[in-house]
C-alpha positions as CSV (number, residue, x, y, z in Angstrom):
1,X,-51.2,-114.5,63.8
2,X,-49.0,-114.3,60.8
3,X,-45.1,-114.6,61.1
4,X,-43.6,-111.3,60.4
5,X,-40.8,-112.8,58.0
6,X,-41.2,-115.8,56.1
7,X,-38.9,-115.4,53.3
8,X,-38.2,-118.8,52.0
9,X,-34.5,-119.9,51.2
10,X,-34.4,-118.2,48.1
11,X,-34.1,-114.3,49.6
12,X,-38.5,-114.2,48.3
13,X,-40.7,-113.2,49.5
14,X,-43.0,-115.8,50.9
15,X,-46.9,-116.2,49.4
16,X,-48.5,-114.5,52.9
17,X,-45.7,-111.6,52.3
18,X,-47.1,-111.4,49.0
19,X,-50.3,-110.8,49.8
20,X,-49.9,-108.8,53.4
21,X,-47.0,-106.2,52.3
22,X,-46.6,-104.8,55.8
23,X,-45.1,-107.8,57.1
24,X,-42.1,-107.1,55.0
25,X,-42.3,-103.9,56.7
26,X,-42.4,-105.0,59.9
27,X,-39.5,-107.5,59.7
28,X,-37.3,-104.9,58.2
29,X,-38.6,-102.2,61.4
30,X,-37.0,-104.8,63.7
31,X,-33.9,-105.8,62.1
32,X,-32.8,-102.3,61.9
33,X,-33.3,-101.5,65.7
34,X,-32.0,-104.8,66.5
35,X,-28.7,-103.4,63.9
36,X,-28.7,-100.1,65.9
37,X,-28.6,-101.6,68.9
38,X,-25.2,-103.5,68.0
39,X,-23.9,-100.7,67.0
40,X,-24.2,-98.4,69.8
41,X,-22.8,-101.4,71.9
42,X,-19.7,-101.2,69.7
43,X,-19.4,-97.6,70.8
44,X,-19.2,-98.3,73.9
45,X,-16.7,-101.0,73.6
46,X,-14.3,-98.4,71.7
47,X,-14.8,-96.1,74.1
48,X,-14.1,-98.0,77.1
49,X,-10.7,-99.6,75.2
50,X,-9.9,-95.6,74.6
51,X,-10.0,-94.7,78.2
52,X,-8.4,-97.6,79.4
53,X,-5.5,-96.8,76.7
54,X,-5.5,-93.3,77.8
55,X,-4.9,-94.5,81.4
56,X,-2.3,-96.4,80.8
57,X,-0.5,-94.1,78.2
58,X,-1.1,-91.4,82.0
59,X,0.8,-93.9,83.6
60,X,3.4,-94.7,81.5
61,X,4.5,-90.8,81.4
62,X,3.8,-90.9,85.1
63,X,6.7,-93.5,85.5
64,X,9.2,-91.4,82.5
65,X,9.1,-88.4,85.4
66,X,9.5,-90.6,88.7
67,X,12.2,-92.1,86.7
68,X,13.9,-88.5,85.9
69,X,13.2,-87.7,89.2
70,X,14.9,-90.4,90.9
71,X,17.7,-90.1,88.5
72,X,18.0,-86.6,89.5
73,X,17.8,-87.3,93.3
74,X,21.1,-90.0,92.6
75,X,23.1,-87.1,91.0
76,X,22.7,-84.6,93.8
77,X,23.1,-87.4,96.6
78,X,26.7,-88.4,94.9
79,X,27.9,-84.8,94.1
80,X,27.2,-84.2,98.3
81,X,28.8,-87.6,98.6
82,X,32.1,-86.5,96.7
83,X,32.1,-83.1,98.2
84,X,32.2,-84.5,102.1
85,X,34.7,-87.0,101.3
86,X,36.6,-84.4,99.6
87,X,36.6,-81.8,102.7
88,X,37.5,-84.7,105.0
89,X,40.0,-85.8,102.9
90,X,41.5,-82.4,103.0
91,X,40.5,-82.5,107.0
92,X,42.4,-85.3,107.6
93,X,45.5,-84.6,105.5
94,X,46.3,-81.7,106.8
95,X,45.7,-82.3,110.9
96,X,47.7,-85.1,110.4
97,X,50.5,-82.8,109.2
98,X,50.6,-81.4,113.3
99,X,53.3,-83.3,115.1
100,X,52.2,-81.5,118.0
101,X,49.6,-80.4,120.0
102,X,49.8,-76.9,119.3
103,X,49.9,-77.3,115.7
104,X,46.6,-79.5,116.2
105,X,45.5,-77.1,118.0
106,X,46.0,-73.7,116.0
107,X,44.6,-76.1,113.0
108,X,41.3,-76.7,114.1
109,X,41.3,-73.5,115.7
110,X,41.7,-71.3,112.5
111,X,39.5,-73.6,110.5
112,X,36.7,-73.3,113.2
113,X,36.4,-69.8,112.9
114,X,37.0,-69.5,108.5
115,X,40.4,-68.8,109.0
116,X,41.9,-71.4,106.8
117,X,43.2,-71.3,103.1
118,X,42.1,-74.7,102.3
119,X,40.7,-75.5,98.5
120,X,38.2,-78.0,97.9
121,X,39.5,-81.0,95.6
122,X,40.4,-80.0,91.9
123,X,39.9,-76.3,92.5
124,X,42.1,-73.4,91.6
125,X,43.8,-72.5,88.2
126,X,46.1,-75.8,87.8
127,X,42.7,-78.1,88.5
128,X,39.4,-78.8,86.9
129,X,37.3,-76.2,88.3
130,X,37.5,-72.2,88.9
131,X,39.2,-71.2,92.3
132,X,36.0,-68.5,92.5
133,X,33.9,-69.1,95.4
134,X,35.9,-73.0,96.1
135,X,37.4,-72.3,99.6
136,X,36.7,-74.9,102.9
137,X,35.5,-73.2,105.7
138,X,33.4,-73.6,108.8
139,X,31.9,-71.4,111.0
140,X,29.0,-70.1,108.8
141,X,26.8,-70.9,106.0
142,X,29.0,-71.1,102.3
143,X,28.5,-71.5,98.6
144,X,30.6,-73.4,96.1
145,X,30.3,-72.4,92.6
146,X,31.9,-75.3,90.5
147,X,32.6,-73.0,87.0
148,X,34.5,-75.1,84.9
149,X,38.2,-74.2,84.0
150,X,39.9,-74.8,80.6
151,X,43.4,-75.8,80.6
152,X,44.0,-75.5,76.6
153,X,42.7,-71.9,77.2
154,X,44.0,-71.1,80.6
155,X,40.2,-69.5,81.4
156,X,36.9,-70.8,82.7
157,X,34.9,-71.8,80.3
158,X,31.4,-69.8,81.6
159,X,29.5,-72.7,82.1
160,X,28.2,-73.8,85.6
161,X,28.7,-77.7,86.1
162,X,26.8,-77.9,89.5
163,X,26.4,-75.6,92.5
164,X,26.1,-76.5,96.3
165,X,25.7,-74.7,99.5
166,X,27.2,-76.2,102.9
167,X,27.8,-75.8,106.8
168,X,30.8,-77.2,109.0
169,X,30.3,-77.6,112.7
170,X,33.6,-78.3,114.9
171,X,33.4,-79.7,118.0
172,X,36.8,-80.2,119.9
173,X,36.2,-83.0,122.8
174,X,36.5,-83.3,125.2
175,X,36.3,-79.5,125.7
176,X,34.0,-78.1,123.0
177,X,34.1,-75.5,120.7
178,X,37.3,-73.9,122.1
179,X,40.3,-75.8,121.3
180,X,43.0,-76.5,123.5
181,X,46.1,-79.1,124.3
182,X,44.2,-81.2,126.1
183,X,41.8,-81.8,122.7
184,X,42.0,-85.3,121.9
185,X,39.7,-85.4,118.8
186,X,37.8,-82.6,116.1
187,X,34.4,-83.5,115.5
188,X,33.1,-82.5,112.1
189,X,29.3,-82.2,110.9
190,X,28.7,-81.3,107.6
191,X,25.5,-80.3,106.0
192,X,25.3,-79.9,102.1
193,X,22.1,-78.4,100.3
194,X,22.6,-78.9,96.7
195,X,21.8,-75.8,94.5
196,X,23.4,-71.9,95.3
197,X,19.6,-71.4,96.1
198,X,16.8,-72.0,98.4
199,X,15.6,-73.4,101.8
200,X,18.2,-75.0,104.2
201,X,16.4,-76.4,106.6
202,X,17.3,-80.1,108.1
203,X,14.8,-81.8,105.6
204,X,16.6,-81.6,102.1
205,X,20.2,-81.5,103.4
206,X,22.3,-84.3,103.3
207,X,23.9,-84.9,106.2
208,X,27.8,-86.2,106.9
209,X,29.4,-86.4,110.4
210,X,33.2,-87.8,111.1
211,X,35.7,-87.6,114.0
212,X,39.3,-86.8,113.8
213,X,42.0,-87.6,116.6
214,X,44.8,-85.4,117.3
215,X,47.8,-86.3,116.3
216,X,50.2,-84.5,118.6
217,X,49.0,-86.1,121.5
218,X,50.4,-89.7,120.1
């Protein structure tokens, strides 16, 4: 059987080619499968880098929005953070202004029931925020609005730095929710959704608890 190529050094044809033309043929026939072939591996080689490329592009903008997420998650956990240590701040300041047990007493009392004038930290005309909506109370479930206040312009400013929703729980012990002169502490929980809006159940509040002794009975 005759080779199908036998092209001498040269790039000519050989004598048998010569004479048998369909070898030539032949030869060519199975180069340019054996071509196709490598090609349609090549495809598949930029097709497969392509989707892995893809992936990892997915992933990559995957991580940009856990990233914002997280970062979003930090703010809301220190503006609950600075509110609670700003309303038992204020808590603390002022039941420690009660030399005596009745003072304690009528305190916690009035600020049990929503009865108190107290403003949270920064808030009315002379401070950073609005006094609109900015009042610490317990007894029920409250909104603080923090609208930003101008000083240059004596006004707020219309724009809405951050929101938040909370509830205070007051526990006298040892005698309960009623106080009395025998009270020897105010226990405080606090629960602060962030946001004017939406559900407020125990799963996405944030959660601050503190005890306070009473200072008239020293």
């Amino acid at each position: 059987m005759r080779p199908y190529s036998t092209c001498d050094g040269r790039g000519h044809a050989s004598p048998s080619e010569r004479r048998d033309p369909h070898a030539r043929i032949l030869f060519a026939s199975a180069g340019g499968e054996s071509g196709g072939i490598r090609s349609g591996l090549v495809m598949v080689e930029v097709a497969v880098a392509v989707v892995i490329l893809s992936l990892g592009m997915l992933a990559a903008f995957a991580l940009f929005s856990a990233g914002l997420k997280t970062s979003e998650q930090f703010s809301d956990d220190t503006a609950a953070a600075l509110f609670a240590r700003s309303m038992f701040a204020r808590l603390r300041a002022e039941s420690s202004l009660a030399s005596e047990r009745s003072e304690w007493t009528n305190f916690w009392s009035a600020f049990a029931t929503g009865s108190t004038s107290l403003m949270a930290e920064a808030g009315g005309p002379d401070g950073v925020w609005a006094s609109t909506n900015m009042a610490l109370r317990a007894g029920g479930l409250f909104t603080n609005i923090y609208s930003e206040y101008s000083l240059r312009f004596g006004a707020e400013t219309g724009r809405v730095s951050r929101s938040l929703r909370y509830r205070a729980t007051v526990t006298l012990r040892p005698d309960g929710a009623s106080a009395s002169s025998n009270s020897s502490a105010a226990a405080v929980v606090l629960e602060v959704w962030n946001g004017a809006y939406g559900p407020t159940n125990d799963d996405n509040c944030f959660l601050f608890y503190t005890e306070i002794p009473n200072g008239g009975r020293l």
